[in-house]
Each structure stands twice: as C-alpha cells, then as structure tokens.
C-alpha positions in Angstrom: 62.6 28.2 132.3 65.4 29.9 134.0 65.6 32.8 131.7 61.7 33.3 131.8 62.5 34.0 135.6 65.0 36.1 135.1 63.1 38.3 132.6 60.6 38.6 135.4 62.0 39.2 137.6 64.0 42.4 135.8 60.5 43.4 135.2 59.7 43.3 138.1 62.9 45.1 139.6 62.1 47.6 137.0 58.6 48.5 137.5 59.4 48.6 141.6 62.2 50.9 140.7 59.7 52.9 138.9 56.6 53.0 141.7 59.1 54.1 143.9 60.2 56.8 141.6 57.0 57.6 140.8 55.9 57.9 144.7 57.6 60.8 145.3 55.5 62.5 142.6 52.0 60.8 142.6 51.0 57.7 144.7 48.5 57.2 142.3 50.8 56.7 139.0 52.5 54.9 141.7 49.6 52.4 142.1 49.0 52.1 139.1 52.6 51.1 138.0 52.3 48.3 140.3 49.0 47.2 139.8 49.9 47.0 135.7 53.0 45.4 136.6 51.0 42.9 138.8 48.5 41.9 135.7 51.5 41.9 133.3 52.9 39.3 135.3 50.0 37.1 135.6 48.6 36.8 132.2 52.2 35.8 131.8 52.2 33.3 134.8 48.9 32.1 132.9 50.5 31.5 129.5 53.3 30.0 131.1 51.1 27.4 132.8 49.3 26.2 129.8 51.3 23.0 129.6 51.4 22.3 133.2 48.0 22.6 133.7 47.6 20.1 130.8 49.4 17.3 132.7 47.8 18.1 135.9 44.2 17.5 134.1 45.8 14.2 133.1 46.9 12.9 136.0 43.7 13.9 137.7 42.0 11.6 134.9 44.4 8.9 135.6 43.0 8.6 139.4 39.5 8.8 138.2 38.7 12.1 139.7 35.9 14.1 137.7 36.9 17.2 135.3 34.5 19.3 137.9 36.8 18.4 140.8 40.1 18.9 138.4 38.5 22.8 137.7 38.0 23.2 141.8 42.1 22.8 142.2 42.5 25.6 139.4 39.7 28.2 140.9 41.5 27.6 144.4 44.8 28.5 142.9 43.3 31.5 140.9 41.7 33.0 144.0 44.8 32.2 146.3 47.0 34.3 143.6 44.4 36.9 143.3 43.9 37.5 146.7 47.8 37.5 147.8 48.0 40.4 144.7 45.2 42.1 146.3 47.0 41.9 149.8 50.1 43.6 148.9 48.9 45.9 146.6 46.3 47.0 149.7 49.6 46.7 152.2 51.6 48.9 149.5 49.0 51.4 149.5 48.7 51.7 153.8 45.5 49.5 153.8 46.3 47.1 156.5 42.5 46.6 157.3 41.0 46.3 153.6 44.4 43.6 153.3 43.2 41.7 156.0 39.6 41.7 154.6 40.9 40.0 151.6 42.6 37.6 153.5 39.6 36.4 155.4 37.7 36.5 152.1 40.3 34.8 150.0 40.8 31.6 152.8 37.2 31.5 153.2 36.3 31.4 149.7 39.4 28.5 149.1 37.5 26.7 152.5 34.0 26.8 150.3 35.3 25.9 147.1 37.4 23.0 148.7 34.4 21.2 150.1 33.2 19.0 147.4 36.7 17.9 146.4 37.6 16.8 150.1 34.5 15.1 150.2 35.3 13.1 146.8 38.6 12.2 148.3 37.4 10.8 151.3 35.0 8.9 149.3 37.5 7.3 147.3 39.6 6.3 150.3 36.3 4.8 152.2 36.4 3.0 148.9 39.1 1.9 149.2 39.2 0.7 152.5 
C-alpha cells in the first residue's frame, strides 16, 4: 500500500511539474495535463478500492441495512471526489465563482442523496429503543 502512494504521488509530482511547465506555453495543454492526470488517478483510486468496497458491503449486510442504502454511501463518496476534482481544477484555472458553484452543488446533491439513509438509521435506532 505504501508503494502504491508513492507511485502516486511521483505521478502526481510529475504531471504538476509538467502543467506548470506547460503554463508558460499554453494554459490549455496545461489543463489538460491536469485534468488527465486527475482521471488517471481516479480510475486508479477506483481499482484500488475494489476490495474495500467489498468489506464495506459486508458489513453493511451484517447490520441489516439494504443493498440500496449500501449504494447511497458509495454515490455520496463518488460525488464528494468528483466535485473536490472539479473545485480545484476550476480554482487552478482562475474560476473562483464556477468553484464555488460546484461546491454548493456537490454538498447539496450529498444532502439529497443522504436523506433516505438517515431516515433508515433513525428507524433502526427507534427500533431499537
């Protein structure tokens, strides 16, 4: 695990190094540098948490919470990973104001999506009470 970090993070060293360099010339090869060196990472991130994401659905199981509810937790994460991306790329780029827009629509689509899985929660602790 500890050399998987470390060969991310030289990639990603590398490919800053690189959109810096690349600034100087074109802000848009620029861009896109960062913005492939963004999706490299996460379809990475995504095949590294294959296994983890198999023991979370277990233990979710375990306590008796529905598969629908155990897919909520995992769009919330996708979105909150997506949208931080999003927010630095837009920050990188000078777009304070379309960053902050993503915020707001990030936390407000993690607030929707959260709704039925705080409701099943508190309906297993009333049943528990």
């Amino acid at each position: 695990m500890v050399s998987d970090c470390l060969e991310v993070s030289v990639f990603c060293i590398c490919s800053a190094v690189l959109a810096v360099l690349l600034k100087q010339y074109s802000h848009e090869q620029s861009l896109m540098v960062s913005l492939l060196a963004c999706t490299g990472v996460l379809m990475g991130f995504m095949i590294f948490m294959n296994p983890l994401v198999s023991e979370i659905r277990e233990i979710f199981t375990q306590a008796g919470i529905s598969e629908s509810y155990i897919s909520l937790v995992f769009k919330a994460s996708a979105v909150c990973f997506v949208t931080r991306i999003t927010c630095e790329v837009c920050r990188d780029s000078g777009e304070n104001a379309i960053a902050s827009a993503a915020e707001i629509w990030g936390r407000g689509a993690v607030t929707f999506m959260s709704i039925p899985l705080a409701r099943a929660l508190l309906e297993k602790v009333s049943g528990m009470l």
